[in-house]
C-alpha positions in Angstrom: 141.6 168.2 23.5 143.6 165.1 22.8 144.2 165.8 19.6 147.6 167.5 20.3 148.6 165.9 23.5 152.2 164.5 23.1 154.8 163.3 25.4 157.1 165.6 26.8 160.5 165.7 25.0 163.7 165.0 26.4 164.8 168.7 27.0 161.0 169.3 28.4 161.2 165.7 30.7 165.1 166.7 32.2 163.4 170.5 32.8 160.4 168.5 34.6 163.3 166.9 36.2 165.3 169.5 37.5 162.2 171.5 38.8 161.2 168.2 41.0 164.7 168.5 42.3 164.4 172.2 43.1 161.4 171.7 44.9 163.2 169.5 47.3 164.5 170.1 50.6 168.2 172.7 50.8 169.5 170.5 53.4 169.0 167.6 51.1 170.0 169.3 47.8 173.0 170.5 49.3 173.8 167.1 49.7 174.0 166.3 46.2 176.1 169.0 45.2 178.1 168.1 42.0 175.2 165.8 40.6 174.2 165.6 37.1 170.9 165.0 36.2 170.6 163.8 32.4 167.5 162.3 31.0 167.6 160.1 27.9 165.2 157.4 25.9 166.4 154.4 26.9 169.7 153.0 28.6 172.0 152.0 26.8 172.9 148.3 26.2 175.7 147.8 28.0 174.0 149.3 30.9 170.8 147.2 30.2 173.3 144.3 30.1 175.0 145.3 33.5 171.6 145.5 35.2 170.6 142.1 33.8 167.3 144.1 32.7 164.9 142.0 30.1 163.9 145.1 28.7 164.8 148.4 27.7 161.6 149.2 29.5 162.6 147.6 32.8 164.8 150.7 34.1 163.3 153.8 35.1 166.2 156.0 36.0 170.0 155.0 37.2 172.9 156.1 39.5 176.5 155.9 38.3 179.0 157.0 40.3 180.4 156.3 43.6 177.8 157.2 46.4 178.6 159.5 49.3 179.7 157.0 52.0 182.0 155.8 49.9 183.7 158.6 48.9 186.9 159.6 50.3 189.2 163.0 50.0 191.8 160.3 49.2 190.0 159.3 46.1 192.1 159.8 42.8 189.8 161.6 40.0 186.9 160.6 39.2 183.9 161.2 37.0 180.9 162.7 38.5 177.8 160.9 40.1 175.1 161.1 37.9 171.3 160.1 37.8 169.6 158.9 34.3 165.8 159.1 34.4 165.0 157.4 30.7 162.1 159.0 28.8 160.6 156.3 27.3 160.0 154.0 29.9 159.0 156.2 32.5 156.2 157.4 29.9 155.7 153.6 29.6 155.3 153.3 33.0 153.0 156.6 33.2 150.4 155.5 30.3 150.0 152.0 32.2 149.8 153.4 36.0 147.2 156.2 37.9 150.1 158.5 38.6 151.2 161.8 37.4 154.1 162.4 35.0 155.6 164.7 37.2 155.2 162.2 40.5 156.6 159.6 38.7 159.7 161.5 37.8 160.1 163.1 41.3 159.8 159.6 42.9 162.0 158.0 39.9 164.9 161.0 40.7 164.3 160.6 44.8 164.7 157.2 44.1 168.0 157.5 42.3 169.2 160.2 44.6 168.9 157.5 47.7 171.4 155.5 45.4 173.9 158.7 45.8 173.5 158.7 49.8 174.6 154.8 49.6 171.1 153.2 50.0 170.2 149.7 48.3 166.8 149.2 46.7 166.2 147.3 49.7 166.6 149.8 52.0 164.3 152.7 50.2 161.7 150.4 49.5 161.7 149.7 54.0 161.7 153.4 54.2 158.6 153.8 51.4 156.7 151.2 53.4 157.2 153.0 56.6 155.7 156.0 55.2 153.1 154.8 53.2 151.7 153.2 57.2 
């Protein structure tokens, strides 16, 4: 059975990402309207360097862009928000934790999505504790 188990690609890991997005709620897609969603293997180094990460395992997924309450219809041009989810480490992450591939990724892109409505780390890791009790 093992025998031809292999990772998902990076096509088949951004499809497994945008069906986790599908499967979330309109009101809250709607909300991300204009998103990109782009899956590669690792960050890249200056964005490793920006995030002070020790590791090109140590990052998960990423938001760049500027997040909804900061936006303004004043804004001059501007390149999209995006979220990264990064194969490798997330399949790092999955061979060392009791979690499925596709959880991981739906919590990874939720995760990265809070970043796009403005919240800190801080703040979705108060909101994951409050539903976890």
């Amino acid at each position: 059975m093992w025998t031809s188990a292999k990772a998902p690609s990076l096509n088949e890991m951004e499809t497994m990402a945008r069906e986790a997005f599908a499967r979330l709620p309109e009101n809250f897609r709607r909300l991300c309207d204009g998103l990109i969603i782009r899956v590669e293997d690792f960050p890249t180094d200056e964005v490793l360097k920006e995030m002070q990460a020790e590791s090109e395992f140590d990052l998960l997924g990423l938001f760049q862009g500027t997040g909804l309450p900061f936006q303004s219809h004043d804004d001059v041009a501007r390149l999209p928000n995006m979220i990264w989810l990064y194969r490798r480490p997330i399949i790092d992450y999955w061979a060392e934790h009791d979690e499925t591939l596709d959880h991981i990724i739906s919590h990874v892109l939720i995760h990265e999505i809070g970043h796009h409505f403005g919240l800190s780390d801080a703040d979705m890791e108060a909101i994951e504790a409050q539903a976890v009790e």
